[in-house]
Structure formats: C-alpha cells, structure tokens
Backbone as CSV, one residue per row, in Angstrom:
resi,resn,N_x,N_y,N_z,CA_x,CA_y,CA_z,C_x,C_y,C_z
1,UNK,-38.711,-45.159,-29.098,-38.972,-46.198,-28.125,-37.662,-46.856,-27.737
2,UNK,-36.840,-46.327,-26.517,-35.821,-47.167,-26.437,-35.800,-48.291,-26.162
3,UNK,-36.458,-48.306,-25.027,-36.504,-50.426,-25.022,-36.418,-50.827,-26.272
4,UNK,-37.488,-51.147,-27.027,-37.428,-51.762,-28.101,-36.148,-51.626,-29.098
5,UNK,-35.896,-50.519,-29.164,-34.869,-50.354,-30.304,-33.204,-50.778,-29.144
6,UNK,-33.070,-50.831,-27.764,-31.979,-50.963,-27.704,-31.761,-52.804,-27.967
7,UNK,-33.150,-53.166,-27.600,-33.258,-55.196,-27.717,-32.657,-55.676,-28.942
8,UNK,-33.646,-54.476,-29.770,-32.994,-55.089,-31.161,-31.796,-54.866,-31.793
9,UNK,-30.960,-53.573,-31.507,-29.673,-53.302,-31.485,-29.144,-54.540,-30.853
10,UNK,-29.193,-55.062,-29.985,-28.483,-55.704,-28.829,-28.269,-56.991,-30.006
11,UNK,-29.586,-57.727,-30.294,-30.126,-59.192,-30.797,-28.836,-58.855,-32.229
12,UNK,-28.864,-57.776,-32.858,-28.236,-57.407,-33.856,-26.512,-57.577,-33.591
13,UNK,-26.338,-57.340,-32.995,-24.749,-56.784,-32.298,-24.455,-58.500,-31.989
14,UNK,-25.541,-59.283,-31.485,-25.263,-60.469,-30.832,-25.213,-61.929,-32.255
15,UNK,-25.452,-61.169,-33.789,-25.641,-61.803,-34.625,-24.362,-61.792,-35.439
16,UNK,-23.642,-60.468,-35.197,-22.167,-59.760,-35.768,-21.290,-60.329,-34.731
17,UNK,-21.310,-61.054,-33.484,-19.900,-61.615,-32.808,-20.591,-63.246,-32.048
18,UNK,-21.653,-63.337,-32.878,-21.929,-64.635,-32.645,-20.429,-65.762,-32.446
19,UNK,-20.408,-66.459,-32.058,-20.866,-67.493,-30.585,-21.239,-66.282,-29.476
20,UNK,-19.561,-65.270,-29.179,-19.720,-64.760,-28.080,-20.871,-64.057,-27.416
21,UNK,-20.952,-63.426,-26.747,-21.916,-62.967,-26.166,-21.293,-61.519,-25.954
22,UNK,-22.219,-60.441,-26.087,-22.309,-59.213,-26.176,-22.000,-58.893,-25.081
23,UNK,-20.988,-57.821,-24.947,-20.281,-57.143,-23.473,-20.541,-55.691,-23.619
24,UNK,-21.379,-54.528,-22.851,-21.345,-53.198,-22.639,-20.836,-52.790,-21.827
25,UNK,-19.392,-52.577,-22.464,-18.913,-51.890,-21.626,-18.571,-50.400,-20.698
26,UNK,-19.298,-49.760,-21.669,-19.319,-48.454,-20.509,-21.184,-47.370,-21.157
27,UNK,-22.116,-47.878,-20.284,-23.510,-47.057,-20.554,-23.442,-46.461,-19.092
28,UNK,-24.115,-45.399,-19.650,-24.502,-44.264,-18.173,-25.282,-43.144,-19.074
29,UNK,-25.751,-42.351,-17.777,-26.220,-41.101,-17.887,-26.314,-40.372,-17.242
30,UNK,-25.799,-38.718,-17.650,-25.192,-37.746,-16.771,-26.252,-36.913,-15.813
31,UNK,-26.054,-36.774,-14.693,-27.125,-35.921,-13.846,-26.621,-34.405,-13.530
32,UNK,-26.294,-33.851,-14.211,-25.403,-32.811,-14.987,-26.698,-31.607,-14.661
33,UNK,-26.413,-30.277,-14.663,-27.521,-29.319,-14.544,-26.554,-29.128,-16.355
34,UNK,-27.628,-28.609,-17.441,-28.169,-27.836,-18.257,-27.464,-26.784,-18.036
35,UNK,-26.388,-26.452,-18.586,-25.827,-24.620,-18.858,-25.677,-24.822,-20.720
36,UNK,-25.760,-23.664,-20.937,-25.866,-22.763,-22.104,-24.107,-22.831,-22.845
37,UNK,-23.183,-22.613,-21.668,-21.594,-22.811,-22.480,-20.539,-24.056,-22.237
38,UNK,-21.389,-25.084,-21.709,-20.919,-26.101,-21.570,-21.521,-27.635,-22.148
39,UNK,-22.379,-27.260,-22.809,-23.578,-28.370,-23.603,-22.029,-29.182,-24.433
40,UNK,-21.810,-30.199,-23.998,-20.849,-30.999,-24.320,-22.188,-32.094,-25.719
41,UNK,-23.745,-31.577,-25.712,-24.122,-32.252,-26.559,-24.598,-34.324,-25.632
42,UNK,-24.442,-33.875,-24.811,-24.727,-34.817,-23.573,-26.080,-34.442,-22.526
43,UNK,-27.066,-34.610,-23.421,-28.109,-34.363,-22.591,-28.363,-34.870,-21.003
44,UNK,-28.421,-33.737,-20.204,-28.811,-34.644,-18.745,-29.836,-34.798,-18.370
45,UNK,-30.194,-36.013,-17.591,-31.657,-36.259,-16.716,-31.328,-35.666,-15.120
46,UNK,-32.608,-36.803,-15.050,-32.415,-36.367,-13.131,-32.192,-37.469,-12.669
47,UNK,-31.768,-37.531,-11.571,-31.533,-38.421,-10.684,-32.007,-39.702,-10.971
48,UNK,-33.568,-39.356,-10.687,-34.613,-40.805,-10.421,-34.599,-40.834,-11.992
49,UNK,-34.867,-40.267,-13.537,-34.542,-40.011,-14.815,-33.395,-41.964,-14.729
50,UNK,-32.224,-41.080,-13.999,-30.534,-41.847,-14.164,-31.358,-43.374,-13.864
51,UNK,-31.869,-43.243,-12.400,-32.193,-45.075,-11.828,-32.928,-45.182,-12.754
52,UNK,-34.185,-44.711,-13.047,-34.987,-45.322,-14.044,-34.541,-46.180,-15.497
53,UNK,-33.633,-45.459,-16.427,-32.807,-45.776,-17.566,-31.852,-46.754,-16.858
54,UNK,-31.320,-46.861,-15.959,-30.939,-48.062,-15.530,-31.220,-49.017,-15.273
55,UNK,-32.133,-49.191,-14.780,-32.781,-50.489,-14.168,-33.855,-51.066,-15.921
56,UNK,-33.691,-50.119,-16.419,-34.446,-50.156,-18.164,-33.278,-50.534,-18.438
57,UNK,-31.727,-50.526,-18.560,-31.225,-51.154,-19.671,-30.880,-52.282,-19.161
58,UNK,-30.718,-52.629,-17.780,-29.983,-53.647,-17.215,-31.183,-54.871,-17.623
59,UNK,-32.412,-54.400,-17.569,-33.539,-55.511,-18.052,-33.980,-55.873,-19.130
60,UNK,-33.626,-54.583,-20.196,-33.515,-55.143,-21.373,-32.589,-55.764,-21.651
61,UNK,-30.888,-55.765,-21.423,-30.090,-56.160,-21.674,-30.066,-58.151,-21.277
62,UNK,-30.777,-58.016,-19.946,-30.828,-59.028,-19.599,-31.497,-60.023,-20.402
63,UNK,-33.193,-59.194,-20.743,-34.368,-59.488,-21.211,-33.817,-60.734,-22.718
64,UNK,-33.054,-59.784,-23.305,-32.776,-59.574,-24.714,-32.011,-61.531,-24.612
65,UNK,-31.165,-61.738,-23.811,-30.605,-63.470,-23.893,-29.161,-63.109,-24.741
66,UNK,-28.708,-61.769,-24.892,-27.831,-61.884,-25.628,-26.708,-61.014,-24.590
67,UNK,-26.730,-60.298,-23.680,-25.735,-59.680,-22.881,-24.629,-60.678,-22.113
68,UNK,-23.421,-60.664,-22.381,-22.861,-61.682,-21.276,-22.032,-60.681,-19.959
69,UNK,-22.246,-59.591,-20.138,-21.811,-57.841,-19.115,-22.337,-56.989,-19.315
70,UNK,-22.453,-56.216,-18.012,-22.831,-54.497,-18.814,-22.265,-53.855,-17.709
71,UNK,-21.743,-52.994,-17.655,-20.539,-51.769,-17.059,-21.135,-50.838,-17.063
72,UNK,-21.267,-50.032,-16.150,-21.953,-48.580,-15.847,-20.679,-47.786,-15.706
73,UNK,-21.493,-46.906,-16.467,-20.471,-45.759,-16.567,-20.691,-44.569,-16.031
74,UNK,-20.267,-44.174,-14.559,-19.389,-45.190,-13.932,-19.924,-45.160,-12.417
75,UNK,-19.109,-45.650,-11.468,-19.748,-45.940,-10.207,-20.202,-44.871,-9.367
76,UNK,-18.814,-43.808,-9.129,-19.157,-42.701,-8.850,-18.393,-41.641,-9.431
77,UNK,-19.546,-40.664,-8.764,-18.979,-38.979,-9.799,-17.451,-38.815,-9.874
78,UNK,-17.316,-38.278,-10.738,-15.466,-38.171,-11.165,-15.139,-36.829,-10.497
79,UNK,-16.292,-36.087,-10.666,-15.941,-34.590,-10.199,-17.308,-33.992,-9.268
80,UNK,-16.902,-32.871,-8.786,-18.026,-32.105,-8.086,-18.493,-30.762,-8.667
81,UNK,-17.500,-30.710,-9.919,-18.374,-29.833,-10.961,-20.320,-30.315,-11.356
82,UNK,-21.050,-29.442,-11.326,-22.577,-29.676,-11.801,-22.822,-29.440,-12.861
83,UNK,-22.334,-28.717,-13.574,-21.961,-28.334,-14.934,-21.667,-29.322,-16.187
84,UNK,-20.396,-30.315,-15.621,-19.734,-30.648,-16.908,-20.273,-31.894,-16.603
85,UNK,-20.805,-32.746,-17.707,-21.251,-34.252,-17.886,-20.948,-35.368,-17.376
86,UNK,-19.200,-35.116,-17.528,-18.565,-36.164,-17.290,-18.151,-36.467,-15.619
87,UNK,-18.711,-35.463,-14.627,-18.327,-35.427,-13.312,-19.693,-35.704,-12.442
88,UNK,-20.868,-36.247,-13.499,-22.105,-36.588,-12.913,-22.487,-37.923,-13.543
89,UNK,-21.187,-38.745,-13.976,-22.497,-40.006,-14.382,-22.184,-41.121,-13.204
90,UNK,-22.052,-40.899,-12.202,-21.870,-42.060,-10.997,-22.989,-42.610,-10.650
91,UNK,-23.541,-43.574,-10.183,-24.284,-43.746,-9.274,-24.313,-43.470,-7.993
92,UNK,-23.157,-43.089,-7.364,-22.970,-42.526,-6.283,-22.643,-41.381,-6.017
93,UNK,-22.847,-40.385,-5.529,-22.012,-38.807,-5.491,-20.499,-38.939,-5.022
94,UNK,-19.733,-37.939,-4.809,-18.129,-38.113,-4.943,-17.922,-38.313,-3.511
95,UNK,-18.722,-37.971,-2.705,-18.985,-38.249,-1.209,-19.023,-39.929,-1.217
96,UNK,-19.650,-40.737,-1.873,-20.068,-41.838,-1.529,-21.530,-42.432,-1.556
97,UNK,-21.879,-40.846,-1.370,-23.651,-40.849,-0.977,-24.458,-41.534,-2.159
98,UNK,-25.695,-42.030,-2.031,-26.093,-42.878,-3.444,-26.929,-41.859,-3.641
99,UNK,-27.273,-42.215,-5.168,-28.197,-41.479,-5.758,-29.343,-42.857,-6.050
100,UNK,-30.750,-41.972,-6.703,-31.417,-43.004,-6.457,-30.720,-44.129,-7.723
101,UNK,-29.985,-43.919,-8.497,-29.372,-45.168,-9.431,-29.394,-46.131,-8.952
102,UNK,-28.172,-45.898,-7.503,-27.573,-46.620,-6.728,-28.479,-48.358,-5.948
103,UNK,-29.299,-46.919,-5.251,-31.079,-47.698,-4.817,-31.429,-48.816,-6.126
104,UNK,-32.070,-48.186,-7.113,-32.665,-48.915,-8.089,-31.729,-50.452,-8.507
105,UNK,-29.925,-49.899,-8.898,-29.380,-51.085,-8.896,-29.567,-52.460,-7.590
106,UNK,-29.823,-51.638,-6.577,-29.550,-52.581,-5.716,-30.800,-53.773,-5.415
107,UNK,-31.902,-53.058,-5.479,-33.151,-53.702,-5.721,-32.929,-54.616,-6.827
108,UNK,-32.458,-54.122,-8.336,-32.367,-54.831,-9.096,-31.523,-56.254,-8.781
109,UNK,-30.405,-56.173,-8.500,-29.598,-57.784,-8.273,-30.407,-58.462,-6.960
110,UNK,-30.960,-57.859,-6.073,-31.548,-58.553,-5.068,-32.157,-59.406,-5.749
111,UNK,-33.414,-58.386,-6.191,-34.426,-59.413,-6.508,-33.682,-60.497,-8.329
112,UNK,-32.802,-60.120,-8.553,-32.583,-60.767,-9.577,-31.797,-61.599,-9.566
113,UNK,-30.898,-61.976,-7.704,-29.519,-62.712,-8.113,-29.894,-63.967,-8.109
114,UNK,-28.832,-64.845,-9.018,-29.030,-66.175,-9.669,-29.604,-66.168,-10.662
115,UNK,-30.883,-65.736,-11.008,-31.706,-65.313,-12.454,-31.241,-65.320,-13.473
116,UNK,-30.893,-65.975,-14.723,-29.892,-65.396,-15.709,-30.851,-65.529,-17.014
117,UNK,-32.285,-66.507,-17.190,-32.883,-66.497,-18.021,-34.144,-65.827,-17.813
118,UNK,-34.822,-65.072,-18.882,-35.984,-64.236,-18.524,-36.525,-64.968,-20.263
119,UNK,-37.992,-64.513,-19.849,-39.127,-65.289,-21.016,-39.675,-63.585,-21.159
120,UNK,-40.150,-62.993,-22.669,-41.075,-61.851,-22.533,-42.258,-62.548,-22.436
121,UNK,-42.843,-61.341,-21.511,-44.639,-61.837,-21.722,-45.261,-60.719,-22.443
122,UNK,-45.901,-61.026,-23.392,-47.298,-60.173,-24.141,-48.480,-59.677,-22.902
123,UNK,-47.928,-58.298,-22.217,-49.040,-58.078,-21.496,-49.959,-56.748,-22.909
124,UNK,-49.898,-56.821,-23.598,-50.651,-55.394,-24.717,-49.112,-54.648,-25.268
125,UNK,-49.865,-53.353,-26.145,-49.154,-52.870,-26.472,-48.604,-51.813,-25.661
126,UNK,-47.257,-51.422,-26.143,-46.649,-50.357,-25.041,-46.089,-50.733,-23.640
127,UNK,-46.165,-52.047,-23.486,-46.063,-53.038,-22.077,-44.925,-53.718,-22.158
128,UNK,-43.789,-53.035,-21.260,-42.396,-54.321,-21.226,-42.577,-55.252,-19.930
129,UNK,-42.226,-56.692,-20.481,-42.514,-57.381,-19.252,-41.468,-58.463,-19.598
130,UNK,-40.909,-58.744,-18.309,-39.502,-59.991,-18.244,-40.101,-60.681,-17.469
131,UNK,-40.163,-62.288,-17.396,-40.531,-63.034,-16.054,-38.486,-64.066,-16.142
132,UNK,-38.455,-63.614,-14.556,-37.578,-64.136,-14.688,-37.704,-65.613,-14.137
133,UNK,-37.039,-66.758,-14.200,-37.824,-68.108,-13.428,-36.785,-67.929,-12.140
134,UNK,-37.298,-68.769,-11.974,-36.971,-69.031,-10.057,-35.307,-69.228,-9.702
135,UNK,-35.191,-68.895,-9.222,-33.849,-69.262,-8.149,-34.062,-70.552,-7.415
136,UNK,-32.810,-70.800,-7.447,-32.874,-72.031,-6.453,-33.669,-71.874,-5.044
137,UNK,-34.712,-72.230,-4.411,-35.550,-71.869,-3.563,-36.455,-70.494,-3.564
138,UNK,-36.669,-70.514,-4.422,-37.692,-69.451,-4.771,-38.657,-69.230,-5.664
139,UNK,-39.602,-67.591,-5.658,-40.139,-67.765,-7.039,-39.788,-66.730,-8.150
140,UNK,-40.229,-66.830,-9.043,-40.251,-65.767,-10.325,-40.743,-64.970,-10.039
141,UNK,-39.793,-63.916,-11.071,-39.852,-62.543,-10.464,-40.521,-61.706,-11.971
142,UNK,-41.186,-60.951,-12.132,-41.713,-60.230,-13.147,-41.241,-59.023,-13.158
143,UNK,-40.712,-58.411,-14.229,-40.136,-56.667,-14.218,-40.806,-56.487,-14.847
144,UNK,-41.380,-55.288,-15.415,-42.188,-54.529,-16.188,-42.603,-53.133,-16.303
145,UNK,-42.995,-52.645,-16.993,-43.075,-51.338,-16.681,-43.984,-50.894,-18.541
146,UNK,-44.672,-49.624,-18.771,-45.423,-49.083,-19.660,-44.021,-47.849,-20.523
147,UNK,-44.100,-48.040,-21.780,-43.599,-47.558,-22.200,-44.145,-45.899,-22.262
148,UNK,-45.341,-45.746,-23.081,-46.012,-44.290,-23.515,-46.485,-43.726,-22.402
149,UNK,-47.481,-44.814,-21.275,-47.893,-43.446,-20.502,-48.225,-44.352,-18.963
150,UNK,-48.735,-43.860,-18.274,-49.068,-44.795,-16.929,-50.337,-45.362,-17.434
151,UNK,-50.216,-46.560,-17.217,-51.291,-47.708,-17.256,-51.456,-48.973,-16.209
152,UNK,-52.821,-49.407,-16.258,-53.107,-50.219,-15.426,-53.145,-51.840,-16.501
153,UNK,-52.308,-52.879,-15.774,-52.688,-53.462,-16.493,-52.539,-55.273,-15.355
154,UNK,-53.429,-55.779,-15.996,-53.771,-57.229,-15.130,-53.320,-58.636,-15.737
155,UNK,-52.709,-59.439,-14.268,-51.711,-60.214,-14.547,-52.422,-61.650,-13.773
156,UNK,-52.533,-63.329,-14.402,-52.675,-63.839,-13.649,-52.057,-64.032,-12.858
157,UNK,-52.719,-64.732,-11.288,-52.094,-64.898,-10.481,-52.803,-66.146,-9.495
158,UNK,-52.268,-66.938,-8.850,-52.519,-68.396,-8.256,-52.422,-68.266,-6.953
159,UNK,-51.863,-67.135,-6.551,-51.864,-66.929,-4.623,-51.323,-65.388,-4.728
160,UNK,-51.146,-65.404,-3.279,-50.666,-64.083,-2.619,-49.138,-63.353,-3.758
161,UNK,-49.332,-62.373,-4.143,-47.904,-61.370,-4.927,-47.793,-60.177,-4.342
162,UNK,-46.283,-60.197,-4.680,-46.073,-58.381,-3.685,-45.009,-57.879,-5.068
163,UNK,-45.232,-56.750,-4.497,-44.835,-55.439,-5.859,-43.417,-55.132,-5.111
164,UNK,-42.565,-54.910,-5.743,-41.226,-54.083,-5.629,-41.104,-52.942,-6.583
165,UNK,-41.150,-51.703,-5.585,-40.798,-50.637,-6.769,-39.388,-50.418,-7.060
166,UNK,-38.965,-49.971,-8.221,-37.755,-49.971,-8.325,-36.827,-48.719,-6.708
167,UNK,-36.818,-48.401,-5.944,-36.225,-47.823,-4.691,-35.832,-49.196,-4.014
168,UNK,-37.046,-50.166,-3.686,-37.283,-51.485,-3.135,-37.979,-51.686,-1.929
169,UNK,-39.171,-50.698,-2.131,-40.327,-50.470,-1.351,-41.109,-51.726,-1.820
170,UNK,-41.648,-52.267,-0.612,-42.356,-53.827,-0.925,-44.364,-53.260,-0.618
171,UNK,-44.917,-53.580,-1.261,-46.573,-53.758,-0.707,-47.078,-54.934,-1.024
172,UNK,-47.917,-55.739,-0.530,-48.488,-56.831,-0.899,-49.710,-56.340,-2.053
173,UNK,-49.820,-57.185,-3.118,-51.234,-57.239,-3.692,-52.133,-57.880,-3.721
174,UNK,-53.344,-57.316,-3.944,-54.565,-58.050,-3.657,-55.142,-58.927,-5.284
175,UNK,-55.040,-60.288,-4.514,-55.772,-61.075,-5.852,-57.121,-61.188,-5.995
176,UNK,-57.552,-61.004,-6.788,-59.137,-60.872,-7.146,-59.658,-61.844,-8.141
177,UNK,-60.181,-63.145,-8.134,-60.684,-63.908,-9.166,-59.690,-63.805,-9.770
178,UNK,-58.219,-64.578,-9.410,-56.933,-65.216,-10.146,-56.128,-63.867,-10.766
179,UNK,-56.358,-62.944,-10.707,-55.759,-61.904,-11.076,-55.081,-60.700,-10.219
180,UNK,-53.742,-59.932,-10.558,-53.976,-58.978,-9.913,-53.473,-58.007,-10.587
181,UNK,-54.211,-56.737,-9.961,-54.092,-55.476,-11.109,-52.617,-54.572,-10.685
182,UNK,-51.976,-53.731,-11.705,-50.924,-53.107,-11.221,-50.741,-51.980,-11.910
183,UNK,-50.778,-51.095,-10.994,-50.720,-49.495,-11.931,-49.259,-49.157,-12.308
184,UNK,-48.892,-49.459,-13.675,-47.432,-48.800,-14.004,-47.309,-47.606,-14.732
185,UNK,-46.406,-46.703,-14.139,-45.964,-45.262,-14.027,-44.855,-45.285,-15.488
186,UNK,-44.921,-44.445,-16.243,-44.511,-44.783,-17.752,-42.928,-44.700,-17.208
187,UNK,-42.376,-45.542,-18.347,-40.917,-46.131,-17.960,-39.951,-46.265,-16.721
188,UNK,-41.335,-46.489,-16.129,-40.466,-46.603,-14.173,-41.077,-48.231,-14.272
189,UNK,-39.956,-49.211,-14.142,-40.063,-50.744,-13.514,-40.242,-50.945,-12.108
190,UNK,-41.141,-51.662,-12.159,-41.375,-52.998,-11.102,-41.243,-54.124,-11.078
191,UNK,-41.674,-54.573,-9.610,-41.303,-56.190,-9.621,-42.423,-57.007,-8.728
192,UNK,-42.369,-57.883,-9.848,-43.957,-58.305,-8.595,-42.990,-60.364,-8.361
193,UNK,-43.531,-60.560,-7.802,-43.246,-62.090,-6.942,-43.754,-62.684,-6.051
C-alpha cells in the first residue's frame, strides 16, 4: 500500500530532523519501454501510471503536514532513448510536449494554490481522502481516490459540487438528500469542490 506506507515514512523522516521540515528532493518515475538487456532494475509505468503516482505523492506528501518541498525528478526527458530509464522520467517529452504527468501536475496546483493545510477524512477502508480548507475567496477542495479497487463511495454535501479529474476535466454533481455519490477508479485522484 503505498500511500500509506509513504505517510508514514514521511511522519517518520519528519520525527529524525524535527523542527525542520522534510524536503524530497528528487521522486519520479520512468516511462521507459521494458527491454530484457537494459533492466537498470527501474521498473517502468505508463504515462497516465507516471501522472497518477504523482499527483499520489504530491497529496500524500502534502496530506502527511510534514513536507516543506518535493522535486520531481525531473521536468523533462534527458534523452530520446525508450529504452534506458533515466531518459524517460520528465514530465514533459524532450520536445517539450507534456505527458499526461504534466496535465495531472497542473490541475493539481490549480486547484491547490494557496492550500498548505489538509485534514484526512475517514471515508471507509481502502479510501484516501485530503480536504484541503479554503483559499482566500474560496472553497475546499477534497482529493481522494480508492486504494484496492474502483469504488463508489458517498460524501456529505450542503449545495451544488463539481468533480475534477486528475487531466482537469470538470462535471458538475448531483446532490441527493445532502449527499453526493462518486465513483473512484483505484489509485487515480480526484477533486471535488
């Protein structure tokens, strides 16, 4: 379970350099194709894999109250080899072009800038959920997402909420007797507000 185990790494790390605050400085993950004589032992994902684990550590990291940075490693591809690890962990291709990382980060600070404190909420088990509080003129923002598998799960609610998927596709949701329901896709975050 990474969420969980990177929070508590984090809370841990933040107990060993107490006052300061915990700095990561270089996390990523490679979008690398899989060959047989180059396994540097650096497993690769995919693309949407890369945004997904991103927008997962940047919220746990956040989540956690103990991050004071976190550094992606790195912005864009170093190389245009597909092969070797280290020439695929950008968020951007060597062109410039984004990958969906890129997307996912960007959604992420939108909806998150100013935000710096988040509360967990107990939605069940297997359920990560951050509420972040408000910005100066605004409202709270909820990230969340199902760890084990896609689940539906229901959130109060006092008026009109709209969903942000992590790309930063917006839909409105429908409240039903103070509630509204939200289907989450296993370790892919959203954002409702």
């Amino acid at each position: 379970l990474y969420d969980l185990s990177f929070v508590a790494n984090l809370k841990e790390a933040a107990q060993v350099v107490k006052p300061r605050p915990v700095w990561i400085t270089e996390m990523g993950w490679a979008t690398h194709v899989r060959h047989n004589s180059s396994d540097a032992g650096f497993a690769p994902v995919t693309q949407r894999q890369q945004a997904e684990l991103l927008a997962r550590s940047y919220l746990d990291a956040l989540g956690s109250g103990t991050v004071g940075n976190i550094s992606w490693y790195d912005f864009r591809n170093d190389g245009d080899d597909p092969l070797y690890f280290e020439s695929n962990m950008g968020i951007v291709m060597r062109d410039f072009s984004p990958k969906p990382a890129f997307r996912a980060l960007a959604t992420l600070t939108r909806l998150l800038h100013g935000r710096t404190k988040a509360t967990t909420l107990d939605l069940g088990d297997g359920i990560v959920a951050y509420r972040f509080a408000p910005a100066a003129g605004g409202d709270a923002v909820t990230a969340l997402w199902s760890i084990h598998e896609d689940r539906m799960v229901s959130l109060p609610s006092v008026g009109p909420m709209t969903l942000t998927d992590l790309m930063g596709d917006i839909r409105p949701l429908k409240n039903a007797g103070g509630k509204v329901s939200v289907e989450l896709k296993r370790e892919v975050p959203v954002f409702l507000h």
